[in-house]
LUMFI-109164 format. One record per residue (C-alpha): residue in three letters; x, z, y. Coordinates in nm, 3 decimals. Each point is the difference from the previous one (the first is absolute). Example, Ala and Ser with C-alpha at 12.3 -4.5 7.8 and 13.67 -1.06 7.14 Angstrom:
2
(atom "ALA" (1.230 0.780 -0.450)),
(atom "SER" (0.137 -0.066 0.344)),
REM end
This chain:
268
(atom "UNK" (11.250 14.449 2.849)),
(atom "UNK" (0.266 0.167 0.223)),
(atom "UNK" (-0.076 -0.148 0.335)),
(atom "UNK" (-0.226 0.227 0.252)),
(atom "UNK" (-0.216 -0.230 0.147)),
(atom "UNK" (-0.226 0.025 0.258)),
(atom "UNK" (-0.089 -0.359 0.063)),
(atom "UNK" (0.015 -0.285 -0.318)),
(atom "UNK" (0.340 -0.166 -0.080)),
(atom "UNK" (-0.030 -0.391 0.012)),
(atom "UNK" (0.338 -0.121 -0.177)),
(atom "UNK" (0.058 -0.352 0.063)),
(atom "UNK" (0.254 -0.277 -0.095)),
(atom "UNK" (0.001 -0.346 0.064)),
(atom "UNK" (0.147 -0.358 -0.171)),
(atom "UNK" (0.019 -0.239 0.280)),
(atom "UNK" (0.136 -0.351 0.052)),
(atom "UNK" (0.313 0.139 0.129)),
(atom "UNK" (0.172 0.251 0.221)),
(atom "UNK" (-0.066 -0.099 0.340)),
(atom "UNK" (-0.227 0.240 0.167)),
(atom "UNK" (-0.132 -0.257 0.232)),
(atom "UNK" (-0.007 -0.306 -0.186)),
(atom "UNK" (-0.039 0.082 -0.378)),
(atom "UNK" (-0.334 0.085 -0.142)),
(atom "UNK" (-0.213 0.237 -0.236)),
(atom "UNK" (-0.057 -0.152 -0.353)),
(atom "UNK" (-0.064 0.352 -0.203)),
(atom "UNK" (-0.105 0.335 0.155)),
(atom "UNK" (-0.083 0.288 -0.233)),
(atom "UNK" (-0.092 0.339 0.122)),
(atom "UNK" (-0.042 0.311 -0.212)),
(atom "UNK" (-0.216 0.283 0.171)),
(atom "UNK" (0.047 0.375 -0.063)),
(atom "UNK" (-0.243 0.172 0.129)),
(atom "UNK" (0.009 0.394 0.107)),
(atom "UNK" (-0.121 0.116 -0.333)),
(atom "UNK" (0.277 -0.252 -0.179)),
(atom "UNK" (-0.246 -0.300 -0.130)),
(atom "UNK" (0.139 -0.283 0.016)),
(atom "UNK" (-0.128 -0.349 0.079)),
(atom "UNK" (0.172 -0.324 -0.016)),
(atom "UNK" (-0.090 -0.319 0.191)),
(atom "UNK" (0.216 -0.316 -0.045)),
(atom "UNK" (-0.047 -0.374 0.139)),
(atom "UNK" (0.220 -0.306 -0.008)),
(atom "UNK" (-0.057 -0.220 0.328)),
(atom "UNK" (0.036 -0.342 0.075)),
(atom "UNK" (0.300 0.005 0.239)),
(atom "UNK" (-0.108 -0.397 0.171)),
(atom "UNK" (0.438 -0.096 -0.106)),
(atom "UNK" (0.219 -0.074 -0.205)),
(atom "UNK" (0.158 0.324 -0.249)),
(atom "UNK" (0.355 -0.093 -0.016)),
(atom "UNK" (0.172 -0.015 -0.332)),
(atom "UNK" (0.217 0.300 0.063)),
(atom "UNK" (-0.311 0.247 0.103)),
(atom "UNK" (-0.195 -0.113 -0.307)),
(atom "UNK" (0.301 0.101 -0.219)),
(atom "UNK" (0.010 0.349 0.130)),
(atom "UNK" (-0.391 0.064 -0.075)),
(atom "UNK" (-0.120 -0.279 -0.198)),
(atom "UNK" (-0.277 -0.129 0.191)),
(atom "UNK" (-0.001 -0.383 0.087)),
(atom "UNK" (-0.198 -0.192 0.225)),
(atom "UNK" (-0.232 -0.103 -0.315)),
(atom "UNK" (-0.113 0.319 -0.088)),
(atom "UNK" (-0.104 0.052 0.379)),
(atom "UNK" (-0.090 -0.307 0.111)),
(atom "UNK" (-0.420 0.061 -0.053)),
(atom "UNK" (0.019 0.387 0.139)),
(atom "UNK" (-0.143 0.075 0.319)),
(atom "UNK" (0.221 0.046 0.317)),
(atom "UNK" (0.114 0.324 0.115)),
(atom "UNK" (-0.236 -0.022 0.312)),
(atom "UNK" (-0.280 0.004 -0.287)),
(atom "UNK" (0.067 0.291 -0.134)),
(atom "UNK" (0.161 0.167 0.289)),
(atom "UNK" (-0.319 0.183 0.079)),
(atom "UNK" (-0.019 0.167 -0.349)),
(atom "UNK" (0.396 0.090 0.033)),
(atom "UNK" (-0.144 0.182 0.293)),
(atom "UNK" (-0.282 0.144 -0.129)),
(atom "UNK" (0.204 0.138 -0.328)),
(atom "UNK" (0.263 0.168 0.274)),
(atom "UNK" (-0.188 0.138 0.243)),
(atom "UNK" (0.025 0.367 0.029)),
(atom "UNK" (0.282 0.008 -0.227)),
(atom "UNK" (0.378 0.106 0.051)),
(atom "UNK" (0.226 -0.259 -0.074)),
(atom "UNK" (0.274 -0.004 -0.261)),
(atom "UNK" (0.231 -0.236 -0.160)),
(atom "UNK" (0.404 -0.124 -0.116)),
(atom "UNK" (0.164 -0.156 0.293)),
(atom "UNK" (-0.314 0.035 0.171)),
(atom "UNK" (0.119 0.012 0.342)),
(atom "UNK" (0.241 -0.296 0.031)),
(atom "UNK" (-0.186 -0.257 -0.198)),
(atom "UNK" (-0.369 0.055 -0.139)),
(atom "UNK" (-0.153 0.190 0.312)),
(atom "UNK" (0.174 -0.276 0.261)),
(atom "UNK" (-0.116 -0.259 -0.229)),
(atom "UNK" (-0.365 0.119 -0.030)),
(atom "UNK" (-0.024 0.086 0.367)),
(atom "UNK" (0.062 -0.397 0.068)),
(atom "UNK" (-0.275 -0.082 -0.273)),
(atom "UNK" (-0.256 0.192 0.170)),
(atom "UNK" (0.111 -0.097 0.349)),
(atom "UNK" (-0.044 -0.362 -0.146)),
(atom "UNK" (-0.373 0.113 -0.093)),
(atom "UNK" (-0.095 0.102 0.282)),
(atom "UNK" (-0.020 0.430 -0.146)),
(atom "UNK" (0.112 0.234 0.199)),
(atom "UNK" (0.186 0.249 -0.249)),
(atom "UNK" (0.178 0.242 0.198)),
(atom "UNK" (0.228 0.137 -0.251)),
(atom "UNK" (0.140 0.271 0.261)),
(atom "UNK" (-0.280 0.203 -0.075)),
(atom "UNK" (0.078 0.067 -0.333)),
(atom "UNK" (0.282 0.224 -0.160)),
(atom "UNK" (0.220 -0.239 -0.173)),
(atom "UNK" (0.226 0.068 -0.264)),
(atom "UNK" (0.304 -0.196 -0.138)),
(atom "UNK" (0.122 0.088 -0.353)),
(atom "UNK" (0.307 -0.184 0.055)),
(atom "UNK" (0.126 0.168 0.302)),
(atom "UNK" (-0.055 0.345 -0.154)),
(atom "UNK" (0.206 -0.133 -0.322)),
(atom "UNK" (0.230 -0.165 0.183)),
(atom "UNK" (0.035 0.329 0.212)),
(atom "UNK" (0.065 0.118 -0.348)),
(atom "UNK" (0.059 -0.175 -0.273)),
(atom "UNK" (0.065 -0.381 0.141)),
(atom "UNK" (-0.097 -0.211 -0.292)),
(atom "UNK" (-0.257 -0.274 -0.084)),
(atom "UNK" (-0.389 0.109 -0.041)),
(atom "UNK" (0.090 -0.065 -0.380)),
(atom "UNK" (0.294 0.244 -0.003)),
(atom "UNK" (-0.233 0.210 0.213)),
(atom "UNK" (-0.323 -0.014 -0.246)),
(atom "UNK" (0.282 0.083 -0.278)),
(atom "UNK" (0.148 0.307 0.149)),
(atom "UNK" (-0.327 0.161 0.137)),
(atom "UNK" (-0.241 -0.072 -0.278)),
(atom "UNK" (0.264 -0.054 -0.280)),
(atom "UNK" (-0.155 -0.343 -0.081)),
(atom "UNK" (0.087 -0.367 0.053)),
(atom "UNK" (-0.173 -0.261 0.205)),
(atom "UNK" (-0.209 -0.241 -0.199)),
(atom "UNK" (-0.061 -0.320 0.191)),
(atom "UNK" (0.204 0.039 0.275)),
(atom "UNK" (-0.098 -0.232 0.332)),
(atom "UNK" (-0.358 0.007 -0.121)),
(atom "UNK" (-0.184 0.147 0.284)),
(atom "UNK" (-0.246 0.255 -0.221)),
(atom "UNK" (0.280 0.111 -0.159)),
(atom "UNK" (0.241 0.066 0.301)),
(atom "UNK" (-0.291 0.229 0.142)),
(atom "UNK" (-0.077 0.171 -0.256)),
(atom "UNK" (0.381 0.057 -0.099)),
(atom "UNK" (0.012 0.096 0.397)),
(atom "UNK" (-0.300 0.257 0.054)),
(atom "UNK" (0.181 0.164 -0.368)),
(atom "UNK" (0.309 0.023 0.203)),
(atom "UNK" (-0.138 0.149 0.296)),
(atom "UNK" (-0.182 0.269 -0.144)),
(atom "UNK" (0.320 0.070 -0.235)),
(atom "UNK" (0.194 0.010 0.337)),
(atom "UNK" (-0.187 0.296 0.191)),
(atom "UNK" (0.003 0.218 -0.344)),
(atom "UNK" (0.408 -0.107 -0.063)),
(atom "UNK" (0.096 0.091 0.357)),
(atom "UNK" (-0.234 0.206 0.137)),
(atom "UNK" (0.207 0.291 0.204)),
(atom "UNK" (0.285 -0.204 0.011)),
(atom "UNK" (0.166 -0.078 0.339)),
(atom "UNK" (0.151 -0.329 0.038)),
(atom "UNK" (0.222 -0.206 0.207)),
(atom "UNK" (-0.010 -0.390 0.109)),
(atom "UNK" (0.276 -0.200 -0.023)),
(atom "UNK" (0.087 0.086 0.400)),
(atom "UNK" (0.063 0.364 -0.110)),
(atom "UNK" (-0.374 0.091 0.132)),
(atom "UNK" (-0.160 0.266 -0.179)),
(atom "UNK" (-0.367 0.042 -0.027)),
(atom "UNK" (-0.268 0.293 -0.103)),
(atom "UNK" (0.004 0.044 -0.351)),
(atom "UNK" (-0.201 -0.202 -0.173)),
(atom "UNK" (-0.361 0.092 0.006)),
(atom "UNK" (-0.284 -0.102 -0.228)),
(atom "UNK" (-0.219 -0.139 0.317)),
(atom "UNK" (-0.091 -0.363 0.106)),
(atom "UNK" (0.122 0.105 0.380)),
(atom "UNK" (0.328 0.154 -0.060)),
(atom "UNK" (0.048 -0.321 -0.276)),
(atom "UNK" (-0.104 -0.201 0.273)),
(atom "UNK" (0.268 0.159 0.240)),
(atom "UNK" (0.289 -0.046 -0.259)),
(atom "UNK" (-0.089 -0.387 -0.047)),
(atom "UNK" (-0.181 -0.149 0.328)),
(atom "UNK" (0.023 0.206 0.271)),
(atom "UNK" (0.179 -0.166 0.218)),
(atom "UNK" (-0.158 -0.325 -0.069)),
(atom "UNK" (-0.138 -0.222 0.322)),
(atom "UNK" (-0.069 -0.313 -0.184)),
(atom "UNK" (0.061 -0.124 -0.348)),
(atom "UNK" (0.269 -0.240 0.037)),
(atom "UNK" (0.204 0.271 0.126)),
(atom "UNK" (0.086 -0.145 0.377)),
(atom "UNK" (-0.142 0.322 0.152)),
(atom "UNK" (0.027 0.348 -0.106)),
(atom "UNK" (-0.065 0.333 0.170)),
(atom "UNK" (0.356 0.175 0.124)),
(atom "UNK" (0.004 0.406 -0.074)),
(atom "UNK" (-0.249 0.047 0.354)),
(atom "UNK" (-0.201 -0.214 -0.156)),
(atom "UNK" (-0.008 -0.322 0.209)),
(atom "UNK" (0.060 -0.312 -0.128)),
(atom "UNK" (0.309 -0.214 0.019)),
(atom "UNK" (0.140 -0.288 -0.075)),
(atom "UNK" (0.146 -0.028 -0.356)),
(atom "UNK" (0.164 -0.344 0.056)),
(atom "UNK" (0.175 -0.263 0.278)),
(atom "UNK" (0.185 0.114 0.301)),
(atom "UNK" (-0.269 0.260 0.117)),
(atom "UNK" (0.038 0.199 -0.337)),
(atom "UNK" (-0.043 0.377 0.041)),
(atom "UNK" (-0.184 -0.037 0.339)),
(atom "UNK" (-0.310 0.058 0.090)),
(atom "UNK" (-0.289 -0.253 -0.073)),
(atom "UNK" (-0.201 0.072 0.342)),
(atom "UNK" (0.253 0.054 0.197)),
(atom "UNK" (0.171 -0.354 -0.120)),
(atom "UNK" (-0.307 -0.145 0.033)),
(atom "UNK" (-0.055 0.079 0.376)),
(atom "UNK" (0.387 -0.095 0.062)),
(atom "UNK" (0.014 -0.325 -0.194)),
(atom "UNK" (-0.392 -0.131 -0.009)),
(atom "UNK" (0.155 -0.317 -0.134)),
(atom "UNK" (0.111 0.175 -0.323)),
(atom "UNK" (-0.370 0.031 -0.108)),
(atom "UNK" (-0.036 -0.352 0.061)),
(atom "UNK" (0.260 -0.072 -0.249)),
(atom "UNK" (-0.109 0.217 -0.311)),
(atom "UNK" (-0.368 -0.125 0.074)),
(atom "UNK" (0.109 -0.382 0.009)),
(atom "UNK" (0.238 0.002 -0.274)),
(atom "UNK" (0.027 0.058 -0.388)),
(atom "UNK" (-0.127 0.376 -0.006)),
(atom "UNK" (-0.208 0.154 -0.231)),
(atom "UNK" (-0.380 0.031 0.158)),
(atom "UNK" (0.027 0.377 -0.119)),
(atom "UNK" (0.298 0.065 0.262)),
(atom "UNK" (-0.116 -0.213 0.244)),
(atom "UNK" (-0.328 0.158 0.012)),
(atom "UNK" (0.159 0.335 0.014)),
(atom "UNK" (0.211 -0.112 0.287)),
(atom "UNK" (-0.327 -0.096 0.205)),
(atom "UNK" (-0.142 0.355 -0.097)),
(atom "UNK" (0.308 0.129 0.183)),
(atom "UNK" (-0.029 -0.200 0.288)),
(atom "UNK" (-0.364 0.024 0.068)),
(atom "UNK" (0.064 0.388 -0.045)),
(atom "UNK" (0.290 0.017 0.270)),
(atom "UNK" (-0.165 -0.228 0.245)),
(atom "UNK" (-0.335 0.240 -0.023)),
(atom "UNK" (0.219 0.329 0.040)),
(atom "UNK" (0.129 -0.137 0.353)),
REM end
């Protein structure tokens, strides 16, 4: 294995109802775990998501509300999810925008605390993309020179994913890159932190409405107070916080946005 660890990887991927962070729900979660010395262990559960799979999600990954309908909730098993993550580094394909946002709400929902800010996260598909912007197939095929066997199953997008990761840091590490804005980071480095750095960095919460500007505050990544400061709004416009928390907002950024808050009022 190619990846220096100093913590365990957990790769995850998810098949959910849909794509709606805030409304759609878990149906299969499989995580593969490599741990410092490269073992690997694989968990995987399919979850009753209490609605209805619509016909155009169970196309995509084949699972239909028949083959779910006597698992146990995510809330059941949300405490062994947990369990299987904690301690671990956190790795997967699209990670960012989709799975980690989507999880977040699940464990919200369950009433676990998972801060996922205290783990390095990686995101295979920003590094390709950064790179080589193709699907994780495309990516499995030019990394590991193999093709992706049931693709949309969740075992075998993780799997597929942790391969492409640890092909990643041996393919470019050394190699300094730039984003699509012209930025141009450290080469690449074969360490969780700097990995971390080159996909999440800037990351505030998970449906991407905050992020942290180059000082290192966060900002607003959306509406008419995009770019400025999230205290500093806040104090200006208390009414603003009254809208995110009362409307259609993912409980991820909302509770990030009370973090905030709390924070500035106690630094008065």
């Amino acid at each position: 294995m190619n990846l220096n660890l100093k913590n365990p990887l957990v790769v995850f991927d998810l098949e959910t109802t849909g794509t709606n962070v805030t409304k759609d729900r878990i149906i299969e979660i499989s995580m593969v775990k490599a741990d410092i010395n490269g073992e690997r262990t694989i968990k995987t559960y399919r979850c009753n998501p209490e609605m209805h799979i619509p016909s155009t999600s169970s196309k995509i990954h084949g699972i239909y509300d028949e083959d779910i309908k006597d698992k146990p909730t995510f809330k059941q098993i949300a405490k062994d999810v947990a369990a299987f993550m904690k301690g671990s580094d956190i790795g997967g394909y699209n990670v960012l925008r989709f799975d980690l946002p989507v999880i977040t709400e699940e464990f919200l929902r369950a009433g676990i605390e998972f801060d996922f800010s205290q783990r390095k996260i990686v995101d295979a598909q920003k590094i390709f993309f950064m790179m080589e912007p193709r699907t994780l197939g495309a990516a499995l095929k030019f990394y590991c020179g193999r093709e992706l066997e049931d693709a949309h199953s969740a075992e075998a997008d993780t799997i597929a994913t942790l391969d492409v990761i640890d092909a990643q840091v041996k393919h470019y590490e050394g190699v300094s890159i730039k984003d699509k804005n012209g930025k141009e980071y450290e080469p690449v480095k074969n360490d969780m932190n700097a990995l971390h750095d080159l996909t999440a960095k800037n990351l505030v919460d998970f449906a991407g409405r905050m992020v942290l500007n180059n000082e290192g505050e966060a900002i607003f990544n959306f509406g008419k107070y995009k770019g400025k400061s999230v205290a500093e709004t806040l104090k200006r416009d208390p009414h603003y916080y009254d809208w995110i928390i009362n409307n259609d907002f993912a409980l991820d950024t909302k509770s990030k946005l009370t973090q905030i808050r709390l924070k500035s009022q106690f630094q008065k």
